[in-house]
C-alpha positions in Angstrom: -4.1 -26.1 -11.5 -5.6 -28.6 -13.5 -4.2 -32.2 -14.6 -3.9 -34.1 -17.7 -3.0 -37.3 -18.1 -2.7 -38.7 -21.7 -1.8 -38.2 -24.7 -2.8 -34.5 -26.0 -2.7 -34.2 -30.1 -2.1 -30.9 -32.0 -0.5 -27.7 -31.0 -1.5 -26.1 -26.9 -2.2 -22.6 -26.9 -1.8 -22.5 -22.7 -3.7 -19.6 -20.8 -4.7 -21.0 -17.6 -2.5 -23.1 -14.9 -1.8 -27.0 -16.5 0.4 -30.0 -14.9 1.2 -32.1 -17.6 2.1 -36.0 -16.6 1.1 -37.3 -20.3 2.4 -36.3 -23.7 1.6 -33.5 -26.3 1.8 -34.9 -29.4 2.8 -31.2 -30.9 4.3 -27.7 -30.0 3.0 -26.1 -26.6 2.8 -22.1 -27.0 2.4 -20.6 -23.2 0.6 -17.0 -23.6 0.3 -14.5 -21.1 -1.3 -15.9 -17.9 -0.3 -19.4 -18.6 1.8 -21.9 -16.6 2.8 -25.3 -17.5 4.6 -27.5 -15.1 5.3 -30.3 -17.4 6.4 -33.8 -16.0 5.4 -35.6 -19.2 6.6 -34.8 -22.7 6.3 -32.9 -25.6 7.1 -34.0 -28.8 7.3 -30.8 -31.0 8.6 -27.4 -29.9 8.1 -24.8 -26.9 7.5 -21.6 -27.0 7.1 -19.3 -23.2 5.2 -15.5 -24.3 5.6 -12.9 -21.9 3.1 -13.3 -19.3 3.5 -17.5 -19.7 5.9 -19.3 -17.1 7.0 -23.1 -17.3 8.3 -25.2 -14.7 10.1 -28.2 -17.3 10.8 -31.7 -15.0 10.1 -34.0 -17.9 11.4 -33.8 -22.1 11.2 -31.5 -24.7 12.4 -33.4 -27.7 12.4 -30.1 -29.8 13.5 -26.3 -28.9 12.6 -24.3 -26.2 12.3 -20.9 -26.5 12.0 -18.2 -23.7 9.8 -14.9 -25.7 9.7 -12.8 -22.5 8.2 -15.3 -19.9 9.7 -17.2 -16.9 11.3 -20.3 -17.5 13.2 -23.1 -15.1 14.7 -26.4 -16.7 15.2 -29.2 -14.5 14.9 -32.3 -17.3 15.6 -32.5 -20.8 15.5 -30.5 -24.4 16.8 -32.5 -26.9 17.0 -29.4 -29.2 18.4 -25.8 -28.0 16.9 -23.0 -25.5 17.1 -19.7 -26.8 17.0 -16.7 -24.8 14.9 -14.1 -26.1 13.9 -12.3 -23.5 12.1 -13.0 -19.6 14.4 -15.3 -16.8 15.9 -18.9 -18.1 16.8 -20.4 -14.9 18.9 -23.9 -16.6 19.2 -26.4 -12.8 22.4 -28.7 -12.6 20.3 -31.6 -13.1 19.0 -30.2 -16.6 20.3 -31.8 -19.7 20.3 -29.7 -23.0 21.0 -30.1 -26.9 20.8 -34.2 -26.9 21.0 -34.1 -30.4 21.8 -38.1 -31.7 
């Protein structure tokens, strides 16, 4: 699994393995064969395709939507998770919809 460390602008289109400790400045898409575990941020939306698992510790500040692929929440979304489809696993510790 590789690392990144700082600040990533534009959209991620994830197909290989990524730990995320810095920001994305825009929406994260997680294909098929992709997995983020993201301890960092992302400042636009998230989307997880079948095939594509994330593992969220850190923030989402927009929505976070499951499409078919494996999903855990331990940190925040400031927007909403819809459930389309694949396993949403929502931890105790998670906190969701922290609209202002």
């Amino acid at each position: 699994m590789r690392k990144e460390f700082g600040q990533i602008e534009g959209e991620i289109h994830l197909v290989d393995k990524l730990a995320l400790y810095g920001m994305c400045a825009g929406d994260i898409v997680i294909e098929s064969g992709g997995v983020l575990h993201l301890y960092g941020m992302c400042a636009g939306n998230m989307e997880v395709k079948p095939g594509g698992a994330v593992v969220l510790y850190g923030m989402c500040t927009g929505k976070v939507v499951n499409s078919g692929g494996r999903l855990e929440i331990s940190g925040m979304v400031v927007g909403s998770v819809e459930r389309n489809g694949g396993t949403t696993t929502v931890l105790p510790t998670a906190k969701i919809e922290l609209e202002p």
